[in-house]
N, CA, C and O of each residue as an XYZ file, in Angstrom:
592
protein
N      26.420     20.107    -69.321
C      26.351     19.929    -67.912
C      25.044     20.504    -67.394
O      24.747     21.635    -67.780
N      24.240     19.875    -66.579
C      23.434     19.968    -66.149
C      22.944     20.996    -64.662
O      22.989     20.349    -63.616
N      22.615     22.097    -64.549
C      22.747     22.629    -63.739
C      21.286     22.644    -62.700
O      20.069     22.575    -62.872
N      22.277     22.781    -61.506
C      21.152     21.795    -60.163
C      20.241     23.355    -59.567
O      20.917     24.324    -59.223
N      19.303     23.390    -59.533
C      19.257     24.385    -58.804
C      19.074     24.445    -57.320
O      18.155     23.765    -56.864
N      19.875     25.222    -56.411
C      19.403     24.583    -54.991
C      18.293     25.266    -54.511
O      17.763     26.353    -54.743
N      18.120     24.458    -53.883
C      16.434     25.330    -52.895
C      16.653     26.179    -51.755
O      17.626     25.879    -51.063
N      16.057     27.040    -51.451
C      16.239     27.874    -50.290
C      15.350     26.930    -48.790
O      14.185     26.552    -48.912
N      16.085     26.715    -47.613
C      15.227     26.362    -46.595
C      13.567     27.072    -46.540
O      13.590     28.302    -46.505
N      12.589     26.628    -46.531
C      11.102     26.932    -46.866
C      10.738     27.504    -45.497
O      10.957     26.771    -44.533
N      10.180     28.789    -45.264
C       9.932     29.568    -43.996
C       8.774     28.802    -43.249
O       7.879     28.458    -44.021
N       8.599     28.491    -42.073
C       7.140     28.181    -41.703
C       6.153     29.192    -41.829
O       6.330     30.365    -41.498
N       4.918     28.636    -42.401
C       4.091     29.428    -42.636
C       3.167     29.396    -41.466
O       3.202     28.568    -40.555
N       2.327     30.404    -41.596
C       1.131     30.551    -40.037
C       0.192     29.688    -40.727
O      -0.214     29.825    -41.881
N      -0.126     28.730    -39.843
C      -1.290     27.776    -40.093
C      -3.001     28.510    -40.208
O      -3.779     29.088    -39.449
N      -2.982     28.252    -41.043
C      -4.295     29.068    -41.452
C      -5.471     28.388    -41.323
O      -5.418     27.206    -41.663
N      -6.666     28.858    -40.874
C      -7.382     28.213    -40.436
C      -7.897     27.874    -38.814
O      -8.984     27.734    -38.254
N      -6.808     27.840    -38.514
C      -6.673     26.843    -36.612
C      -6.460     28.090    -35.699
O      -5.871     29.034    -36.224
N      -6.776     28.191    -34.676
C      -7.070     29.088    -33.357
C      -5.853     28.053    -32.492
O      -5.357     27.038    -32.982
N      -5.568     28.565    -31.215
C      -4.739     28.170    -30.365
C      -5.479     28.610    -29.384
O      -6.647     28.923    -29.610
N      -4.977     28.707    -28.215
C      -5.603     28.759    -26.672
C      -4.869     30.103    -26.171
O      -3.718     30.363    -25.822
N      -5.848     30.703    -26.274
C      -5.184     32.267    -25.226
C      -4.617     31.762    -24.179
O      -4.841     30.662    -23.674
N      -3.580     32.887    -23.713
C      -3.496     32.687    -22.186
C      -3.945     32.721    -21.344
O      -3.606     32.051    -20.369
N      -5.323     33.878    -21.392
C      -6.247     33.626    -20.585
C      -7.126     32.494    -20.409
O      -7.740     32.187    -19.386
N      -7.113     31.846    -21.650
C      -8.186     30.496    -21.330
C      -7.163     29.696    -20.768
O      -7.647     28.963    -19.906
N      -6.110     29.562    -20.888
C      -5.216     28.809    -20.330
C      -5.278     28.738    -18.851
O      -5.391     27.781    -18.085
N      -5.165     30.110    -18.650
C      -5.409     30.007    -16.536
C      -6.826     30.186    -16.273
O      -7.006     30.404    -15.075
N      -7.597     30.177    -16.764
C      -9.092     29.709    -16.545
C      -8.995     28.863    -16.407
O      -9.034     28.479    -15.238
N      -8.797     27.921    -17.451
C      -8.589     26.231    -16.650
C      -7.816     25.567    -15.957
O      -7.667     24.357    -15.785
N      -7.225     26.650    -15.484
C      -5.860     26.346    -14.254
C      -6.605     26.199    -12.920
O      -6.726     25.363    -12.024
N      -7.143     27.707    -13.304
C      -7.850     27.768    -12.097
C      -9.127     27.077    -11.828
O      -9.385     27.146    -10.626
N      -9.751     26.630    -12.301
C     -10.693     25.785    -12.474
C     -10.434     24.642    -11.869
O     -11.021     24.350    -10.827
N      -9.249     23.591    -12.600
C      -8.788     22.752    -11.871
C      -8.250     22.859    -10.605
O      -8.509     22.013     -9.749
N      -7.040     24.445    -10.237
C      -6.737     23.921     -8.769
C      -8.275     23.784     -7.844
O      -8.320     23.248     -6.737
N      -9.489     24.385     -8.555
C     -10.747     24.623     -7.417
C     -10.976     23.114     -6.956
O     -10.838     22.538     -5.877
N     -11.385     22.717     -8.234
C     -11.425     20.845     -7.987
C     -10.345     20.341     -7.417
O     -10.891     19.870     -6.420
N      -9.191     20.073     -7.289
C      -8.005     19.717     -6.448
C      -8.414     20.762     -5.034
O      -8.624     19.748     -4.369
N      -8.573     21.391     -4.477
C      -8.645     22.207     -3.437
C     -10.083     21.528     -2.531
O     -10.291     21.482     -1.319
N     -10.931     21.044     -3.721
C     -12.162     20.590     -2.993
C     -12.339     19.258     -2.938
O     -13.076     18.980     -1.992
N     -11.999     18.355     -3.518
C     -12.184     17.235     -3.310
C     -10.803     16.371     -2.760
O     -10.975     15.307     -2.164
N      -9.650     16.818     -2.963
C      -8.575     16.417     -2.860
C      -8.616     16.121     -1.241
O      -8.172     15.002     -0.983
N      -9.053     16.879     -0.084
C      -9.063     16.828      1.468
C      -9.863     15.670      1.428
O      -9.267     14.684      1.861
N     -10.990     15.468      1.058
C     -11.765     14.401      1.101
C     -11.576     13.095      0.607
O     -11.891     12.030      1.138
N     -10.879     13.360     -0.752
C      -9.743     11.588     -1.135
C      -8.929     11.560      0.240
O      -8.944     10.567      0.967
N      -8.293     12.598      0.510
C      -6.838     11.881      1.297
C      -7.491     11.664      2.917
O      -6.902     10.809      3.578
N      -8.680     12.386      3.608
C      -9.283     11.864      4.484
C      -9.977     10.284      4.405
O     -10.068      9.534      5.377
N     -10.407      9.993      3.118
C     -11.071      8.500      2.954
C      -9.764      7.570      2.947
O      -9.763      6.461      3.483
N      -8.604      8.142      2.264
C      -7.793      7.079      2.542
C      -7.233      6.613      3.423
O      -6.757      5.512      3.145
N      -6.940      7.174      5.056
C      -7.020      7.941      6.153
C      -7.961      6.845      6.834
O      -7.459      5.811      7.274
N      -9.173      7.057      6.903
C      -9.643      6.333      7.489
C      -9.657      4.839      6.762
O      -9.769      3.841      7.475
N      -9.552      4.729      5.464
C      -9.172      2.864      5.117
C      -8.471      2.589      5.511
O      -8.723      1.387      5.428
N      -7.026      2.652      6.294
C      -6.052      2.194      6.538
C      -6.228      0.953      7.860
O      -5.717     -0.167      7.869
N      -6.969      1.475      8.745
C      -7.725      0.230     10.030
C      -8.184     -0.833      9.294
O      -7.930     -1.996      9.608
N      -8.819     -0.534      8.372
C      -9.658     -1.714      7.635
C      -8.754     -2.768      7.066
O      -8.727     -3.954      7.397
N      -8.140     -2.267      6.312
C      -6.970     -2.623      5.534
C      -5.843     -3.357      6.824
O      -5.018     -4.229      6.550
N      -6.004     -2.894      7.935
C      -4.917     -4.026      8.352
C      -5.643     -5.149      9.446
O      -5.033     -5.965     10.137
N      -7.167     -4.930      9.387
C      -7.860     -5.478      9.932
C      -7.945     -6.552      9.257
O      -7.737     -7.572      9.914
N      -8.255     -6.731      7.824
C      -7.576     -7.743      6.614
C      -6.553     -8.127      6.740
O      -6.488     -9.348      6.882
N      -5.466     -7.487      6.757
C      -4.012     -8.402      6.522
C      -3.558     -9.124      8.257
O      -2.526     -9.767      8.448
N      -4.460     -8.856      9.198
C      -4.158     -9.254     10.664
C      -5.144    -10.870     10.180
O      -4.445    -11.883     10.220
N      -6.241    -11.028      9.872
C      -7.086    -11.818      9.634
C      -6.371    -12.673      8.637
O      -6.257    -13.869      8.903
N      -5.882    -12.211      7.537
C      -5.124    -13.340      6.770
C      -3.776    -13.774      7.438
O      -3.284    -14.902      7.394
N      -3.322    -12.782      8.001
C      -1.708    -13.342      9.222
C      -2.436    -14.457     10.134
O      -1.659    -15.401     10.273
N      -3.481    -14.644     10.704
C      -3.950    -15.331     11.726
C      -4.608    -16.739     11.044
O      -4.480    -17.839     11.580
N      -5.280    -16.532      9.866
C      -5.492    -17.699      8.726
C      -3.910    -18.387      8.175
O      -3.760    -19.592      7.976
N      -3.347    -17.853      8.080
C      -1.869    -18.452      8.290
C      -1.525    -19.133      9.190
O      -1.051    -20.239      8.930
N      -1.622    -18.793     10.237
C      -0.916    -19.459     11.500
C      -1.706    -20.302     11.848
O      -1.202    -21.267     12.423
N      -3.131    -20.306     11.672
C      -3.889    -21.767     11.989
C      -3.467    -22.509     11.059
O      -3.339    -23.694     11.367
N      -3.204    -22.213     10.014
C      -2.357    -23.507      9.183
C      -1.317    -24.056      9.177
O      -1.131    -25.172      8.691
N      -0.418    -23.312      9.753
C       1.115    -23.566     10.146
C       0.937    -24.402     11.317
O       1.801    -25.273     11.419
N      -0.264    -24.374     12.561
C      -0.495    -25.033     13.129
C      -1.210    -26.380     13.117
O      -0.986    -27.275     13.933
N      -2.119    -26.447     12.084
C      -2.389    -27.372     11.551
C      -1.251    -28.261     11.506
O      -1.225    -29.381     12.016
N      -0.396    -27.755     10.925
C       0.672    -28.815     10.048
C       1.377    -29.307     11.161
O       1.315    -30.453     11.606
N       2.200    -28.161     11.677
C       3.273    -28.651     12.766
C       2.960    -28.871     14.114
O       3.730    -29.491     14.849
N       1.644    -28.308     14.586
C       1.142    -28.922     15.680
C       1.229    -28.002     16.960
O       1.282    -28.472     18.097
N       1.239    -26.481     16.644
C       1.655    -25.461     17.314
C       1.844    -23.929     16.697
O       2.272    -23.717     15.562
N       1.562    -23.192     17.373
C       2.010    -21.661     16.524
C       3.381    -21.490     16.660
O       4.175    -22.205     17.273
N       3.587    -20.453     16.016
C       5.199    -20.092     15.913
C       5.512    -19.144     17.148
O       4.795    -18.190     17.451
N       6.853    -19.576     17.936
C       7.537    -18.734     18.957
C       7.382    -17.794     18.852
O       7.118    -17.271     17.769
N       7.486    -17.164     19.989
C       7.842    -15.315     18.966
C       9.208    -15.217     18.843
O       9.494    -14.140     18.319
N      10.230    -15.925     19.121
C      11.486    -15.927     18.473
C      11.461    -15.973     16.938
O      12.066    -15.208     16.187
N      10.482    -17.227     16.520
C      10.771    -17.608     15.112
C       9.525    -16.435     14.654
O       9.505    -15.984     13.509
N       8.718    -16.104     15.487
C       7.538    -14.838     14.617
C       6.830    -15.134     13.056
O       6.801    -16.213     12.464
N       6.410    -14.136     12.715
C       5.566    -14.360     11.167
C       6.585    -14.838     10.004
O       6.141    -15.237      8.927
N       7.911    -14.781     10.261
C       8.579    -15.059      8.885
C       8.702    -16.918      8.555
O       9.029    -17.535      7.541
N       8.245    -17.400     10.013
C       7.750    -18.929      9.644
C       6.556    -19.239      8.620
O       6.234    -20.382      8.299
N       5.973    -18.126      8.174
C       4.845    -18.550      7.558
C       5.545    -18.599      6.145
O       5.123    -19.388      5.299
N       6.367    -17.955      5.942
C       7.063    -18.031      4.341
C       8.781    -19.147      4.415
O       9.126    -19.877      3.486
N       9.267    -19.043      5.219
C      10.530    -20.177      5.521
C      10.325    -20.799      6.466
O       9.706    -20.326      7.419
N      10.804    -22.051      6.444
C      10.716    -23.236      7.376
C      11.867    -22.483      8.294
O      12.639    -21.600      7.921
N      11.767    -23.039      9.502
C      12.552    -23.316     10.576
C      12.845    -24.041     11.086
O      12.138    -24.986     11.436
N      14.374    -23.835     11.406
C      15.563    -25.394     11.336
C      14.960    -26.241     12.475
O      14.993    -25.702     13.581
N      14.499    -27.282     12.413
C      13.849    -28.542     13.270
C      12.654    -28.921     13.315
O      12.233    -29.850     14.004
N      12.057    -28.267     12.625
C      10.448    -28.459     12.228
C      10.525    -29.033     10.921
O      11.029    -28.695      9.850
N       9.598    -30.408     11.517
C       9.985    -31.068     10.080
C       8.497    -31.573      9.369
O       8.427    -32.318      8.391
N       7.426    -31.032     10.044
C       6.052    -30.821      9.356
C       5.945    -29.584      8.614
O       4.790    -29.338      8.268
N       6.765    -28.783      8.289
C       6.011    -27.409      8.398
C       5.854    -27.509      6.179
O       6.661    -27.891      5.331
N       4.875    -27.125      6.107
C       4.223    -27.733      4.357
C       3.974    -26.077      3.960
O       2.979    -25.649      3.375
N       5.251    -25.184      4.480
C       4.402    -23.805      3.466
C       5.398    -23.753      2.389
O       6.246    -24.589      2.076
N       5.103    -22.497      1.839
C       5.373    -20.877      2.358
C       3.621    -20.664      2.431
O       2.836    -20.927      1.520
N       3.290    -20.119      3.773
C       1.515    -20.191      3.925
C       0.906    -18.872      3.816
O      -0.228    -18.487      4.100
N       2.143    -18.134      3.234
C       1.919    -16.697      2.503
C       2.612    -16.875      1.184
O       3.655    -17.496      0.978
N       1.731    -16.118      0.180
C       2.227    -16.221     -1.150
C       3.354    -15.073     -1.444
O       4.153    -14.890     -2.363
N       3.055    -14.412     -0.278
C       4.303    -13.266     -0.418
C       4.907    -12.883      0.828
O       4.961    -13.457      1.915
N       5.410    -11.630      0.362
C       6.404    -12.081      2.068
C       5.398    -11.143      2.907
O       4.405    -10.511      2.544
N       6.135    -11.310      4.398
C       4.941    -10.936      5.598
C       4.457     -9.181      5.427
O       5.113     -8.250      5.895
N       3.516     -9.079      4.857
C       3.480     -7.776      4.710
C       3.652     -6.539      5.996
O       3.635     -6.781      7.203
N       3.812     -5.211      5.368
C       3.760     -4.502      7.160
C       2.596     -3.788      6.981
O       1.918     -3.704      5.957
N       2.306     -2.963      8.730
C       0.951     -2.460      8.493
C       1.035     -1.365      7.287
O       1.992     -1.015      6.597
N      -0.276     -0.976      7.294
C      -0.338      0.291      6.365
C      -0.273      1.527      6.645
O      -1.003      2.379      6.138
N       0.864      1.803      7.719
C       1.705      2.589      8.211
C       3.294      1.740      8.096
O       3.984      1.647      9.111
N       3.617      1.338      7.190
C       4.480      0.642      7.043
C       5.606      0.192      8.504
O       6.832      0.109      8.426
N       4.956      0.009      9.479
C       5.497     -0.856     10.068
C       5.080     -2.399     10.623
O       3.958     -2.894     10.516
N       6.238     -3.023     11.229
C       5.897     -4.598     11.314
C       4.879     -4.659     12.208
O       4.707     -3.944     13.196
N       3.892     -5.986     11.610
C       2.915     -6.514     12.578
C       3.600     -7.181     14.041
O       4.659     -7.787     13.880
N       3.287     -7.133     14.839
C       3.956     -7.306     16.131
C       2.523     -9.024     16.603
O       1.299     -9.033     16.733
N       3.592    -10.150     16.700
C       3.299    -11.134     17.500
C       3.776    -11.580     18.203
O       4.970    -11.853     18.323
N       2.522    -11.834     19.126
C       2.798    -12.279     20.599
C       1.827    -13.709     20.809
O       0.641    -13.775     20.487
N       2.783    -15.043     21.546
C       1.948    -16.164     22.032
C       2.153    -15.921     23.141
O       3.185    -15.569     23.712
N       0.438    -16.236     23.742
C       0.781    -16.414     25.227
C      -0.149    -17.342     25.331
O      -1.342    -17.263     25.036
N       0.667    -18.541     25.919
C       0.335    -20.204     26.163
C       0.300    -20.474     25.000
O       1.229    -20.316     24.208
N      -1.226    -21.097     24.662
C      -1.761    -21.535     23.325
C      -2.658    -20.829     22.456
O      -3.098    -21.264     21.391
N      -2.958    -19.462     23.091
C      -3.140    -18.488     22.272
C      -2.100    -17.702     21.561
O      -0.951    -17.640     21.998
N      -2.529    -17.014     20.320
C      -1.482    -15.724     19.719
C      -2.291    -14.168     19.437
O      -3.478    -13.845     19.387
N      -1.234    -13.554     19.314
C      -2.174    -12.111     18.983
C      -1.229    -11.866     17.728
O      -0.099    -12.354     17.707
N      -1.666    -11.187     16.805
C      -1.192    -10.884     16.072
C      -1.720     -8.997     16.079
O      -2.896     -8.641     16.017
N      -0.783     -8.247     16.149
C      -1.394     -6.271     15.921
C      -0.383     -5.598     15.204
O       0.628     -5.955     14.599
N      -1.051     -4.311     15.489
C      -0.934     -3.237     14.743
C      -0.862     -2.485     15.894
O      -1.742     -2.752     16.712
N      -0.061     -1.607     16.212
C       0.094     -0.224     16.980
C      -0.919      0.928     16.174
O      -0.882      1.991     16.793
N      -1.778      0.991     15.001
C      -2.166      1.853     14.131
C      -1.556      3.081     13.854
O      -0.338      3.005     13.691
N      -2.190      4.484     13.727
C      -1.067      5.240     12.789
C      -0.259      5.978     13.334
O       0.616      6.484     12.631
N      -0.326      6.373     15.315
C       0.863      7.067     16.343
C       1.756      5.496     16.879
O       2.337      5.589     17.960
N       1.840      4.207     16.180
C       2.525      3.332     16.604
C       2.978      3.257     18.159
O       4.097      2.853     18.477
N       2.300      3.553     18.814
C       2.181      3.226     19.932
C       0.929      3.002     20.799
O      -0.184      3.511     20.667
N       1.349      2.161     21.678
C       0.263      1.428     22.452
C      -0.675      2.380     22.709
O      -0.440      3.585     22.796
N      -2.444      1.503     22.913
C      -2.968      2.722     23.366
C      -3.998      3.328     21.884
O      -3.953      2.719     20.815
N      -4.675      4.303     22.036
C      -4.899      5.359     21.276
C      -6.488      5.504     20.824
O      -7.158      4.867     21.637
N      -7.304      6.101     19.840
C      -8.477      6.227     19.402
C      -8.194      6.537     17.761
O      -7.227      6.958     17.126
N      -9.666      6.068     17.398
C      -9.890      6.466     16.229
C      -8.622      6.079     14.593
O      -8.731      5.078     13.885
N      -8.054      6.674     14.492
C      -6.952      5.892     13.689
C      -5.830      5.415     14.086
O      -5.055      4.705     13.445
N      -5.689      5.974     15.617
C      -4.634      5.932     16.255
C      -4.270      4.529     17.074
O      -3.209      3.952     17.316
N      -6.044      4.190     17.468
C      -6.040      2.484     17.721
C      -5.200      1.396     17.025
O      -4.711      1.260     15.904
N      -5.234      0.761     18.035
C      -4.406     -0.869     18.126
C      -5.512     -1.366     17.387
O      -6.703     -1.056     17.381
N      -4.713     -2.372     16.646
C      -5.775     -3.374     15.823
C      -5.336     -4.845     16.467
O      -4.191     -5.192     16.757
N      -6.218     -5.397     16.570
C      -5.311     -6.502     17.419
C      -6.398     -7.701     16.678
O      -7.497     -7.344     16.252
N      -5.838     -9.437     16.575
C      -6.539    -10.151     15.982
C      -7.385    -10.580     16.854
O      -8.412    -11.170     16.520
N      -7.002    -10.294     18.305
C      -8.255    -10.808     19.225
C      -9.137    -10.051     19.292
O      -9.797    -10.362     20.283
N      -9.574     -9.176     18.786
C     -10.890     -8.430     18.736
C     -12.191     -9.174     17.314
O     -13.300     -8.662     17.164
């Protein structure tokens, strides 16, 4: 009979050779990084801050490139009953209307609320309240409106 010998579980050995990272270098580069986050970080979130006008100054301009096409087709802008969601579903009795004349649905501002339209006669406005959503204001706080 053949006898097995068993093995003992093998201890980890200290890797020889290789260094690791003190703790002190560790919060050296802690601190290092929060400096960079502390200094540039006000200045990302101020630039993004002020893109936001721009950005719906674009999506007011493509809402309004919409609706000249919806008008094109059907021969009129949309009520403000039926509003921007005519640009992606037809509405019951309109029987020109050739969209969806957004490829996606009606986006909101970049203060995530809805673009607000208004026809008056045969003009439309299409806005933005900007970022205190209410009428009125300066600087980021301005109305964006498509008649400007």
């Amino acid at each position: 009979m053949r006898q097995t010998q068993q093995t003992q579980p093998t201890q980890p050995t200290p890797m020889s050779g290789q260094a690791g990272f003190t703790l002190i270098e560790l919060l050296v580069v802690m601190v290092i990084i929060g400096l960079l986050v502390a200094l540039v970080g006000p200045n990302v979130m101020g630039r993004a801050e002020k893109a936001k006008p721009q950005a719906a100054r674009v999506q007011i301009e493509n809402l309004a490139s919409a609706l000249e096409m919806f008008k094109l087709d059907v021969g009129r802008y949309p009520t403000e009953e039926e509003g921007l969601a005519v640009l992606r579903q037809a509405p019951s009795g309109v029987e020109r209307w050739d969209g969806p004349y957004l490829r996606k649905q009606v986006p909101k501002d970049p203060w995530d609320r809805d673009y607000v339209y208004r026809l008056a006669g045969k003009e439309f406005e299409v806005l933005s309240y900007g970022a205190d959503g209410a009428d009125g204001g300066s600087s980021v706080d301005a109305d964006i409106r498509s008649s400007e």
